[in-house]
Each structure stands twice: as C-alpha cells, then as structure tokens.
C-alpha positions as CSV (number, residue, x, y, z in Angstrom):
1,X,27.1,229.9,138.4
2,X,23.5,228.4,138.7
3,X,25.4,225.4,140.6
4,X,27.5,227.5,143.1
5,X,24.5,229.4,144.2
6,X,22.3,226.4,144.8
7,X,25.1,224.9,146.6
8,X,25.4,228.2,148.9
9,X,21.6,228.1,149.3
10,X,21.6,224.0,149.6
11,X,24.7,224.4,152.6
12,X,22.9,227.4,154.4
13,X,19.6,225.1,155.0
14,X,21.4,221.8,156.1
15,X,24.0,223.8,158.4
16,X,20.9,226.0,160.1
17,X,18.9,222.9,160.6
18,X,22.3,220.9,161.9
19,X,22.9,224.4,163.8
20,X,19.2,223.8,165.3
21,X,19.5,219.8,166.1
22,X,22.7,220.7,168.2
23,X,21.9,223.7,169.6
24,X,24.2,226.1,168.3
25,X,22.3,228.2,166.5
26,X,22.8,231.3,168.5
27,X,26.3,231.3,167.8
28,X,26.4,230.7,164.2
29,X,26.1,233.2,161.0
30,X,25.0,232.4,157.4
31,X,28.5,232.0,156.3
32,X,29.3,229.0,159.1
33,X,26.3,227.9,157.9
34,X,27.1,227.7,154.5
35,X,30.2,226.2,155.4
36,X,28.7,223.5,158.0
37,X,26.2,222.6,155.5
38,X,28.9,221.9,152.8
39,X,31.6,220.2,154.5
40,X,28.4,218.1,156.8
41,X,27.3,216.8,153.2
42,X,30.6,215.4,152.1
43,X,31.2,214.0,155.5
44,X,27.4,212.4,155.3
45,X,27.7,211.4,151.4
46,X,31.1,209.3,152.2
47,X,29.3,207.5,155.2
48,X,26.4,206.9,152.8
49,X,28.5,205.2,150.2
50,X,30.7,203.3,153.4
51,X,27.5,202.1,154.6
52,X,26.5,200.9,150.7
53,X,24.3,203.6,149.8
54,X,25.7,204.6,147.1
55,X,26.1,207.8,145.9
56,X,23.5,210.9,145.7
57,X,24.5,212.7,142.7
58,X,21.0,214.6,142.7
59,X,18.8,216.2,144.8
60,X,16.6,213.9,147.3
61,X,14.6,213.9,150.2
62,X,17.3,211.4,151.3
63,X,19.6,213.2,150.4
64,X,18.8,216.1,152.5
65,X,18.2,214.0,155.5
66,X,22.1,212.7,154.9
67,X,23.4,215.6,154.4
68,X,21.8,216.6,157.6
69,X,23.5,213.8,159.5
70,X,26.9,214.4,158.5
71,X,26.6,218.1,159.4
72,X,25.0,217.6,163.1
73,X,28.3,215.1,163.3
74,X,30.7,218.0,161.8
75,X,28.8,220.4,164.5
76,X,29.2,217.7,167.5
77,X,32.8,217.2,166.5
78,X,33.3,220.5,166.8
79,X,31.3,220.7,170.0
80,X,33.6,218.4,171.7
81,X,37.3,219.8,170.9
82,X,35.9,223.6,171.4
83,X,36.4,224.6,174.3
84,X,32.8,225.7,176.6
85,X,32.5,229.0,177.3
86,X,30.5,229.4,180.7
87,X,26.5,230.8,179.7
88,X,25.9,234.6,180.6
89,X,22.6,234.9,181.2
90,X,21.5,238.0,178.4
C-alpha cells in the first residue's frame, strides 16, 4: 500500500512540474497529474535505458529529473494532437 501511495504522491510532483515546464497547468487537476507523472516516468525510464542508462529502480535526484523529461514529452505530445482552444481572456 506504502508503494501505491508513494507512487500517487511521486506522479502528482513530476506531472505538476511537467504541467509547469509546458504551460498547462491551468488546465490540469491532481488526477491528470497523477496520471502524467506516471505514464511521463515510464516513457522517460525506457529512453534512459535506450540511451544506456540503465535502469532507476530507486529513488534519485536523476531519477526525478528523467522522469520529469519523459512527462514534459507525454504533455508536448499531447499538446500537439489536441486540438487549441482559442484563449478567453478571464
């Protein structure tokens, strides 16, 4: 259970600071967060290990900072096949 939650928590940092590099915070809730955070660490961990990194079974600094990659790539992904909604001033 310990895991799952730290995983939640881990996913909800890395998708809010991905959310921040790309400028889509505004838009995006804790879960999308959570879920940006996930799927941006597996996309970052297997372009780790295809660049020879290895792989980052435990926590790191580097870790973090991969992790972070691979989301802001998930989020720009995303940014590119969604389509834009014009800006409404608020």
């Amino acid at each position: 259970m310990f895991i799952f939650i730290s995983w939640m928590i881990f996913g909800a940092f890395v998708g809010w600071i991905a959310s921040i590099i790309t400028k889509n915070d505004h838009e995006m809730g804790c879960l999308t967060n959570i879920a940006v955070g996930i799927f941006g660490s597996a996309i970052g961990g297997f372009i780790a290990r295809e660049m020879g990194f290895g792989t980052l079974r435990r926590w790191s600094f580097t870790g973090t900072i991969i992790a972070i990659i691979g989301a802001v790539i998930l989020l720009t992904i995303l940014n590119l096949i969604r389509p834009q909604h014009p800006k409404t001033p608020h």
